[in-house]
LONU-268790 format. One record per residue (C-alpha): residue number from 0; x, y negated, z. Coordinates in Angstrom, 1 decimal. Layout:
{num:NUM xx:X yy:Y zz:Z}
...
END
This chain:
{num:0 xx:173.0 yy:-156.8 zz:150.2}
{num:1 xx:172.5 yy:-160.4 zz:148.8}
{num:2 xx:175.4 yy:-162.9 zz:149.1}
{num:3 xx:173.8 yy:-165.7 zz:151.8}
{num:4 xx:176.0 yy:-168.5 zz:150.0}
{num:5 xx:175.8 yy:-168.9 zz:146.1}
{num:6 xx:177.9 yy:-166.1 zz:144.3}
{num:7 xx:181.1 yy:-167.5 zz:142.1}
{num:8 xx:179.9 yy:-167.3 zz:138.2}
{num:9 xx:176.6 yy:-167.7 zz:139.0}
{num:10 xx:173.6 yy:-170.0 zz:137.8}
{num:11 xx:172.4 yy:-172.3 zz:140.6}
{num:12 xx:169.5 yy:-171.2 zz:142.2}
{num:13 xx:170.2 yy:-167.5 zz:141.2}
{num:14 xx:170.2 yy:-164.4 zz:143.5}
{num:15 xx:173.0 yy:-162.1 zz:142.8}
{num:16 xx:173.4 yy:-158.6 zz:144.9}
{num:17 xx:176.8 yy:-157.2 zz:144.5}
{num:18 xx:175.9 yy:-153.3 zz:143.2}
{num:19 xx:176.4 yy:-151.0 zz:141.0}
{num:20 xx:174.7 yy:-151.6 zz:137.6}
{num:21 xx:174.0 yy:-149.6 zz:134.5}
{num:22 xx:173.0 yy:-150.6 zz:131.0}
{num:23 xx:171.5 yy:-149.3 zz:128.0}
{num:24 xx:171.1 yy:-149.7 zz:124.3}
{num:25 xx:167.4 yy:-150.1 zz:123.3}
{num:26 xx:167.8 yy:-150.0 zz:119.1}
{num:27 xx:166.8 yy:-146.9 zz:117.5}
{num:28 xx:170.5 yy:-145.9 zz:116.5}
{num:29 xx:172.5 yy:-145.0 zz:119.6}
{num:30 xx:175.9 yy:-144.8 zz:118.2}
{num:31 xx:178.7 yy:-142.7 zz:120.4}
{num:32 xx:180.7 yy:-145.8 zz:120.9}
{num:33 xx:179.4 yy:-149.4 zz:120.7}
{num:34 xx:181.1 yy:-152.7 zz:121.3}
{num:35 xx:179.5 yy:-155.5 zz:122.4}
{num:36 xx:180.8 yy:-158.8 zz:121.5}
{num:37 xx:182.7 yy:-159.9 zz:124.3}
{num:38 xx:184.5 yy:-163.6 zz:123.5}
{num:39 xx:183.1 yy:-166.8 zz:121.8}
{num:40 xx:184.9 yy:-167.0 zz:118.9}
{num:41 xx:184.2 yy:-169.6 zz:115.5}
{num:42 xx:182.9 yy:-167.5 zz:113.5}
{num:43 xx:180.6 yy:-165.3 zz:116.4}
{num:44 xx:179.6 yy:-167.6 zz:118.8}
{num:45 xx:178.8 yy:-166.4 zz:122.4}
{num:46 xx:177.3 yy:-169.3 zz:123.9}
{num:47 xx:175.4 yy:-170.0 zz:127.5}
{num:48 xx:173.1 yy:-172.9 zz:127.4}
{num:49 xx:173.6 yy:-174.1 zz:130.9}
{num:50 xx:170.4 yy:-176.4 zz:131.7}
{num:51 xx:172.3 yy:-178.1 zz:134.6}
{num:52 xx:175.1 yy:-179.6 zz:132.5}
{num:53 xx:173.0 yy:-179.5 zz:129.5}
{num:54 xx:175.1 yy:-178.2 zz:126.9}
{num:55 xx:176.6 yy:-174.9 zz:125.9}
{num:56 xx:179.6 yy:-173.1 zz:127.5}
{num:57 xx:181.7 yy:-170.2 zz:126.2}
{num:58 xx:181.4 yy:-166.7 zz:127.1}
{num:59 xx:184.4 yy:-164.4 zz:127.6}
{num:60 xx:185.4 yy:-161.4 zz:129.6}
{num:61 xx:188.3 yy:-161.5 zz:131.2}
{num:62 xx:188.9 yy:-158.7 zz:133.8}
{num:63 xx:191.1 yy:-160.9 zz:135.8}
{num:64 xx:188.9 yy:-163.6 zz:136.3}
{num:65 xx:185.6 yy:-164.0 zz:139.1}
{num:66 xx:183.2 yy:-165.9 zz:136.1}
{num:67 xx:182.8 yy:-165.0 zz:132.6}
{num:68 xx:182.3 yy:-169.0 zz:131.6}
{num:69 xx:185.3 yy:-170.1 zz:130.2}
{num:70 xx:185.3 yy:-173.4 zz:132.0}
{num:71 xx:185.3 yy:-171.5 zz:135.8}
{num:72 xx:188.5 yy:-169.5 zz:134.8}
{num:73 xx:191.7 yy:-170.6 zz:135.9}
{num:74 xx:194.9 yy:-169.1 zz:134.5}
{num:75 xx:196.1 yy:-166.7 zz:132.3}
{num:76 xx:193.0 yy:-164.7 zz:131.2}
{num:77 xx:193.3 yy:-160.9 zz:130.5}
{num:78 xx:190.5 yy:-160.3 zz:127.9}
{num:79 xx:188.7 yy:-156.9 zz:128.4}
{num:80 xx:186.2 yy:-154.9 zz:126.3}
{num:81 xx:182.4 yy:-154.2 zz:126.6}
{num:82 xx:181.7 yy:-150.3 zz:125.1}
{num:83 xx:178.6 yy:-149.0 zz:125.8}
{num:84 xx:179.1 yy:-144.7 zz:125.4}
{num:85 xx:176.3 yy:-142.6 zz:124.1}
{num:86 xx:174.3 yy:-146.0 zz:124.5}
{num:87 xx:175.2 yy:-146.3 zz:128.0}
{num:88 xx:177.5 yy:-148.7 zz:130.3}
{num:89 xx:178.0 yy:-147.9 zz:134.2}
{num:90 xx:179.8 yy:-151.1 zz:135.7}
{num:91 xx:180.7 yy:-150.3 zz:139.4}
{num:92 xx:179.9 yy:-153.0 zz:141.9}
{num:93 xx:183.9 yy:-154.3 zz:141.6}
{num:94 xx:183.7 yy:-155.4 zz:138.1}
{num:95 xx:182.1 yy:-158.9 zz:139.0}
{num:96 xx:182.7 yy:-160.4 zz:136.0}
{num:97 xx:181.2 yy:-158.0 zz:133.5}
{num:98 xx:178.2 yy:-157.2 zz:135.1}
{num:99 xx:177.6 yy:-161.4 zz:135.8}
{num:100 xx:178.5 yy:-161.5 zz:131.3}
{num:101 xx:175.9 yy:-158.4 zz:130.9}
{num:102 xx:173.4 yy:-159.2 zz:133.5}
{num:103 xx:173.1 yy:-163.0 zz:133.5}
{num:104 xx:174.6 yy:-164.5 zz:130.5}
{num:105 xx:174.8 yy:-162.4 zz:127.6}
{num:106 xx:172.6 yy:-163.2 zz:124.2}
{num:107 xx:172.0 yy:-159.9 zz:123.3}
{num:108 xx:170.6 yy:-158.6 zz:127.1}
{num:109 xx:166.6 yy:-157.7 zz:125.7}
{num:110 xx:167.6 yy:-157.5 zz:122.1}
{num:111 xx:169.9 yy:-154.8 zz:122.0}
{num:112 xx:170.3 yy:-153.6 zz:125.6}
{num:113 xx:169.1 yy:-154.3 zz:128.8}
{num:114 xx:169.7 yy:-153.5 zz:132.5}
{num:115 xx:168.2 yy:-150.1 zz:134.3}
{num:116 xx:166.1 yy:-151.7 zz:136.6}
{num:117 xx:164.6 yy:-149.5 zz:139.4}
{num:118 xx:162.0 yy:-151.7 zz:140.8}
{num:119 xx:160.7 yy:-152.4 zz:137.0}
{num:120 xx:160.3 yy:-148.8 zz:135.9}
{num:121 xx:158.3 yy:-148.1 zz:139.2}
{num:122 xx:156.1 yy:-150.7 zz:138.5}
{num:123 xx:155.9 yy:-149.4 zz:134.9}
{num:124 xx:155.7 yy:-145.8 zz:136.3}
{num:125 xx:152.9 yy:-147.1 zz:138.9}
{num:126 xx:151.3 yy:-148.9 zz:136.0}
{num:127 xx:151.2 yy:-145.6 zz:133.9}
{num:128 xx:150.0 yy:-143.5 zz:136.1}
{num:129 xx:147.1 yy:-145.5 zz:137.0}
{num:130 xx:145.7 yy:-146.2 zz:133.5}
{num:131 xx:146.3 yy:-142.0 zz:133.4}
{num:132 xx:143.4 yy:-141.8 zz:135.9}
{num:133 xx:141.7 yy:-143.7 zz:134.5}
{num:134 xx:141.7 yy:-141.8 zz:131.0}
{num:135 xx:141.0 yy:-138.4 zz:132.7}
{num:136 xx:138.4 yy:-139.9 zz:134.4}
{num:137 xx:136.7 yy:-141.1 zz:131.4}
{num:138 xx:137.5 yy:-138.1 zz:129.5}
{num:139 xx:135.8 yy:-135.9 zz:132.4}
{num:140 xx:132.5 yy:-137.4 zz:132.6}
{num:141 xx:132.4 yy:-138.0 zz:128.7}
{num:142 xx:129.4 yy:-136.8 zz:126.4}
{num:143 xx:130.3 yy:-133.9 zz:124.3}
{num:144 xx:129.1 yy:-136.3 zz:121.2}
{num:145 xx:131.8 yy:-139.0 zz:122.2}
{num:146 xx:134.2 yy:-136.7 zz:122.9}
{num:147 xx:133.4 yy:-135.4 zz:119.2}
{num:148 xx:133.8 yy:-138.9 zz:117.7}
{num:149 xx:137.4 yy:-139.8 zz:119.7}
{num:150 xx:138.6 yy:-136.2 zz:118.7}
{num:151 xx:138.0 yy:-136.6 zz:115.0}
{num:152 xx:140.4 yy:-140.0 zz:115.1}
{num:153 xx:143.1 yy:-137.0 zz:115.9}
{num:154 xx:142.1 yy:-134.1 zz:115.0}
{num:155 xx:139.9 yy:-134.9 zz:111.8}
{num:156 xx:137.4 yy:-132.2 zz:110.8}
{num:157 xx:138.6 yy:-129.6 zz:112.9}
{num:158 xx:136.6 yy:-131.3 zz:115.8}
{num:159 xx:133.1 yy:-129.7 zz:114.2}
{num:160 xx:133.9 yy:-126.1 zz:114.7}
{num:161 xx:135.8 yy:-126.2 zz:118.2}
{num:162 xx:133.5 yy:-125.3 zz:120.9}
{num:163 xx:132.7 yy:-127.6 zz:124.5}
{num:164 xx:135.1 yy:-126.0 zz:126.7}
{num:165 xx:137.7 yy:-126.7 zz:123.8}
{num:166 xx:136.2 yy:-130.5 zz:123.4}
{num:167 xx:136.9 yy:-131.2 zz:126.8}
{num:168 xx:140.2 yy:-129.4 zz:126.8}
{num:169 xx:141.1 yy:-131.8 zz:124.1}
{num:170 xx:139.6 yy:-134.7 zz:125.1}
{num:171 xx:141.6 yy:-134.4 zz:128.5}
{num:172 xx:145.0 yy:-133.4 zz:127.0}
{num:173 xx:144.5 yy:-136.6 zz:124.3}
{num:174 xx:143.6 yy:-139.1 zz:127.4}
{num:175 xx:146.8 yy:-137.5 zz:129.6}
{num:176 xx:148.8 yy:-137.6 zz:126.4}
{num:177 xx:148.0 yy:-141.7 zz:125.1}
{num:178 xx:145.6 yy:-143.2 zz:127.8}
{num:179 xx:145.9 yy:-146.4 zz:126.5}
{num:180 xx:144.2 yy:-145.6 zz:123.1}
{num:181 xx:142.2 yy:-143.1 zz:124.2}
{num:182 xx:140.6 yy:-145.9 zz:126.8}
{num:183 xx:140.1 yy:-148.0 zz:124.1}
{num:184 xx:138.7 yy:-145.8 zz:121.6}
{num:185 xx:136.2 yy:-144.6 zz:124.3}
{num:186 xx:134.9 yy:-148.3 zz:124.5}
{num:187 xx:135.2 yy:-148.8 zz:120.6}
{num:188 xx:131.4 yy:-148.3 zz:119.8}
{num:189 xx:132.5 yy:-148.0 zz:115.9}
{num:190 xx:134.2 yy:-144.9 zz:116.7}
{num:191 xx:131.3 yy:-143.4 zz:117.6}
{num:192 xx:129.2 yy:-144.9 zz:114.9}
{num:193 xx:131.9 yy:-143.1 zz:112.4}
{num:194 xx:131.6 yy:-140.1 zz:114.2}
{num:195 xx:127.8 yy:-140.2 zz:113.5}
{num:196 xx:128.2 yy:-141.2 zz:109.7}
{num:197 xx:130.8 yy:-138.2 zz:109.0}
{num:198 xx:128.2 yy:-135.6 zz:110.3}
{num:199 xx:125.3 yy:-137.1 zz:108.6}
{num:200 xx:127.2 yy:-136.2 zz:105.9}
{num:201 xx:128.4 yy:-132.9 zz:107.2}
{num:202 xx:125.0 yy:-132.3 zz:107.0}
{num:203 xx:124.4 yy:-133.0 zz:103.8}
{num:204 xx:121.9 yy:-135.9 zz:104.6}
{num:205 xx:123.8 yy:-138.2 zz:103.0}
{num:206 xx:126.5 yy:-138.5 zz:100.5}
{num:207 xx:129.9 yy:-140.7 zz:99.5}
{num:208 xx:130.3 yy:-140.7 zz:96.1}
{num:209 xx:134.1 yy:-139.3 zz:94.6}
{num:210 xx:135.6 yy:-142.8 zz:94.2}
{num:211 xx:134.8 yy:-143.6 zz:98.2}
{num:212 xx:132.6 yy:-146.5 zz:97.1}
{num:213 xx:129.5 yy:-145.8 zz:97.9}
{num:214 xx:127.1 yy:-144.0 zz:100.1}
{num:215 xx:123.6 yy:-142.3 zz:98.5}
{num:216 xx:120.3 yy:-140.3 zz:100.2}
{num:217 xx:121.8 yy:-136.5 zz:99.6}
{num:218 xx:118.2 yy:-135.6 zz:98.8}
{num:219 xx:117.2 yy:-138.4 zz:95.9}
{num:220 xx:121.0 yy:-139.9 zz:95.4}
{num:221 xx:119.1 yy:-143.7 zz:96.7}
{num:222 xx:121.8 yy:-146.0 zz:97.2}
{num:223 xx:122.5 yy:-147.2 zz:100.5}
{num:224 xx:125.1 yy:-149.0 zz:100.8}
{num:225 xx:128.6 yy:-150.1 zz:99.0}
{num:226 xx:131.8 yy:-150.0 zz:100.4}
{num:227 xx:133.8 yy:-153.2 zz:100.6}
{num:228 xx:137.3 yy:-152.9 zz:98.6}
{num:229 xx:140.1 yy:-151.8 zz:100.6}
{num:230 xx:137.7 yy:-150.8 zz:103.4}
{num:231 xx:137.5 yy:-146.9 zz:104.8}
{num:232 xx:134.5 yy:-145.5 zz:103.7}
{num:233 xx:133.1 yy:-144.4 zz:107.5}
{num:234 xx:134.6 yy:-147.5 zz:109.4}
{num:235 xx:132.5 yy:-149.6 zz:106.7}
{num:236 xx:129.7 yy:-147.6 zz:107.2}
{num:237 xx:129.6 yy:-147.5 zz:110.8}
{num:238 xx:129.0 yy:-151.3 zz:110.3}
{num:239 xx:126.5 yy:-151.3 zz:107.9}
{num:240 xx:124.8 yy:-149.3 zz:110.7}
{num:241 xx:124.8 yy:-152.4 zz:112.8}
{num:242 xx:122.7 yy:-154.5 zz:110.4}
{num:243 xx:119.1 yy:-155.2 zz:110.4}
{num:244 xx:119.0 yy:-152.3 zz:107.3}
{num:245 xx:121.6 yy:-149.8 zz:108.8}
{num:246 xx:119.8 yy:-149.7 zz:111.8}
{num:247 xx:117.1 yy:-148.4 zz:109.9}
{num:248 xx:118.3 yy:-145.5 zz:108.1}
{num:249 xx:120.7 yy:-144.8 zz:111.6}
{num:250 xx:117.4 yy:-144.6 zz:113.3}
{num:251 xx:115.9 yy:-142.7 zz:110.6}
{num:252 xx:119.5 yy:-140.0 zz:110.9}
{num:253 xx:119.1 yy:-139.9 zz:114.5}
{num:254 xx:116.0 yy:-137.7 zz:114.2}
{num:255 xx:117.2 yy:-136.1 zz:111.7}
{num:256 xx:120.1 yy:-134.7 zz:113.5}
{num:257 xx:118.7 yy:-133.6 zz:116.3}
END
């Protein structure tokens, strides 16, 4: 439960519940044994701004004392350690002072470790799980020729001799799997446009020249259009497409491919 009167070591204005807390690492590396910078010192500082008083006060972790600010400790301060194990802390409800340092005060809580949060991961958990639906929803009632062009972003080439039963198996694994991109490549229009260009020339009715810079008619080698410099051939084509002369020969495909 929540202290009713305010909590010794703590921010005005701040709710503090006396519990059991864990922490974690978040950097890529997680060492066996990590310490955690645990007093202010010259030359590493470990400073609170405290927007009350309006200057900085010293950190430091003393196991004997209720605050880890240096100017709320009175006596002879027994300094203690902060080692995180297999990227992990557990600090058990009686250890005030560390979880106040960890929880409230330290500079490094969100850059290299932060506090298991319960109510936070169900929200993110909820949130998940609802953009899930939505992907497999979009997935399910998908055209097999979108389907084809949001498949090819993963599975390249492959996507032209799989079958519709294996399409949709895909396509539903792929929105289960990533929901967030597969969502937004289902409402990127150029992925379908790219999809379109890559089987027009799968079908040999047009053609991109070796050096990628330019796309011909297969059947008289007419230019159509160049590729802009440092642009990917099909993602520069499925813009042309867009223009007033694209549209054209799209139009002009669209038979064609039927």
């Amino acid at each position: 439960m929540a202290n009713t009167k305010q909590a010794v070591g703590v921010p005005v204005g701040t709710q503090w519940e006396i519990k059991d807390r864990i922490y974690y690492l978040t950097t890529k590396e997680q060492p066996l044994v990590f310490s955690l910078p645990s007093k202010h010192t010259r030359r590493k500082p470990l400073l609170w701004f405290d927007t009350e008083a309006g200057f900085q006060k010293e950190l430091r972790y003393a196991t004997n004392q209720p605050s880890p600010l240096v100017d709320e400790q009175k006596g002879m301060a027994t300094l203690g350690r902060i080692v995180f194990r297999d990227g992990a802390l557990s600090v058990p409800a009686r250890e005030q002072s560390l979880q106040k340092m960890l929880s409230i005060y330290h500079p490094l809580k969100n850059v290299i470790y932060q506090e298991h949060n319960e109510v936070e991961i169900a929200s993110d958990d909820l949130d998940y799980m609802e953009l899930e639906i939505e992907a497999l929803t979009i997935a399910k009632d998908l055209d097999l020729d979108i389907a084809e062009g949001i498949l090819r972003v993963e599975l390249g080439s492959k996507v032209t001799k799989m079958t519709s039963k294996e399409l949709k198996r895909d396509l539903l694994l792929f929105a289960k799997r990533n929901p967030a991109l597969f969502i937004s490549l289902a409402q990127d229009e150029n992925v379908q446009l790219r999809n379109f260009g890559i089987k027009a020339a799968e079908a040999n009715l047009i053609k991109l020249s070796p050096d990628n810079r330019q796309f011909t008619w297969a059947s008289n080698g007419r230019k159509l259009m160049t590729v802009p410099f440092d642009e990917h051939p099909y993602s520069a084509l499925a813009a042309w497409f867009q223009t007033d002369e694209g549209l054209e020969v799209f139009s002009n495909l669209e038979k064609r491919l039927k």
